[in-house]
Structure formats: C-alpha cells, structure tokens
N, C-alpha and C positions, 0 to 999 in steps of 0.2 A: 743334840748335836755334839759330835766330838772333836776335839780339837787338838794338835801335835805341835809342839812347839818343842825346837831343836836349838841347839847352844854346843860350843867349843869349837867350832869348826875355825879353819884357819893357816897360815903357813910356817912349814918347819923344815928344819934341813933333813935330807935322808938321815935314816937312824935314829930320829929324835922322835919324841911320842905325843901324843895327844887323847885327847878323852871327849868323847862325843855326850852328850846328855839327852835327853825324849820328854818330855813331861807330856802326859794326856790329861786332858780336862772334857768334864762334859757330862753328858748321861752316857755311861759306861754300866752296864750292867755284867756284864761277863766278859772275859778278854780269853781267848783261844790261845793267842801268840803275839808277842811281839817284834819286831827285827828292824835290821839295818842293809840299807839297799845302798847302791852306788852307783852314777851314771856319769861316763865321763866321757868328751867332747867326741860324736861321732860313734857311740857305742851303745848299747843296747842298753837298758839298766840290770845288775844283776842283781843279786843277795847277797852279801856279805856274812850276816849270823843272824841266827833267828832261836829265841827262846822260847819256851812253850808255858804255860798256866802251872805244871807241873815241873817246871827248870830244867828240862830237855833243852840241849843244846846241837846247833851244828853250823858248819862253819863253811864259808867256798874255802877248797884247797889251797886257793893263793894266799889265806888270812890265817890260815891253820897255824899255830904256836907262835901269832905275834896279836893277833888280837880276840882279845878276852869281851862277851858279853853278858852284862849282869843286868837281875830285875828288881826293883822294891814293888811288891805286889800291892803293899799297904798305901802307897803313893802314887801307883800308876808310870813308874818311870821307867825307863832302861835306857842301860849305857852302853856305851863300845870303847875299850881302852884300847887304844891302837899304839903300839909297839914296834919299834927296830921298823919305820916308815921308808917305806920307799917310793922315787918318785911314780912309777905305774901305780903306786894309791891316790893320786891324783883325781879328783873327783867331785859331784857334790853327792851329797851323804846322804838319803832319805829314811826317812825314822816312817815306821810302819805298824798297825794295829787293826787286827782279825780279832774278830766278833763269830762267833755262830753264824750272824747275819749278815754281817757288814765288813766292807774293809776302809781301811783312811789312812791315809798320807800327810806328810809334816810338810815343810812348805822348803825344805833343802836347807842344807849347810855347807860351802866350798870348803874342801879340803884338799891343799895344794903342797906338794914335797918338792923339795929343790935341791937337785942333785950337786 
C-alpha cells in the first residue's frame, strides 16, 4: 500500500510564495511520474506540473515561469515552489503518483491567495 502525504499548504497574499511538499511511503517499486493537481471550489481538477522517473517536466500554461517542480528520487518526494501567487491559485493541491500499474492520491492541501 502506498501512501501520499502532503505539507505547506496554506494562506498568502498575492505575490507572495509558498512550497508545497509530497512524501510517498509504501511498497513503491517503480514510480512513472509524479505531479501536482489542483481543484478549486466548482472546477474540475486539473494538473498543474508533473515530473517524470527521468525529470521531464511540464507545466499548465497558467503556472508556466512561477512555479518550479522538483523530485528527490532517493526519498520518494516532490515539491512544488509556487511563486508571484495569485488569487485564481486558489485551490486545494493534490500530490499524485503513477506506477506502471497503479495511480494514488495524497489526501489535499488548501491553498488560498488573497488579493
């Protein structure tokens, strides 16, 4: 069983930054990709960035040149530094991990900007 556990979530003024964290635990044998999803009040959930086994990156356009995601392979972690915040990132955050076989979800983090 694997397990997603998510930290930093929280409230900031527009402009100001924040750092999202992932840790996975579990039997993990192979990890495909990891990422960062976002669903906010009335919206569908999207992806925000997603890295790859190999540290491919990509980004949704709206996150493009303010937020950076990084992976420790040796720890099973990945982050999301979210930068120059603005209120439509308002959200809660979900931390994500693809297996060959399997996918799992973290259990959310609110992340609220205030204009």
């Amino acid at each position: 069983q694997v397990q997603l556990v998510e930290s930093g979530g929280g409230l900031v003024q527009a402009g100001g930054s924040l750092r999202l964290s992932c840790a996975a635990s579990g039997s993990i044998f192979s990890i495909s990709a990891m990422g960062w999803y976002r669903q906010a009040p009335g919206k569908q959930r999207e992806r925000v960035a997603r890295i790859t086994s190999s540290n491919s990156t990509v980004y949704a356009d709206s996150v493009k040149d303010r937020f950076t995601i990084s992976r420790d392979s040796a720890k099973n972690t990945v982050d999301l530094q979210m930068n120059s915040l603005k209120p439509e990132d308002t959200a809660v955050y979900y931390c994500k991990l693809s297996t060959p076989w399997n996918t799992y979800w973290g259990q959310g983090t609110q992340v609220t900007v205030s204009s």
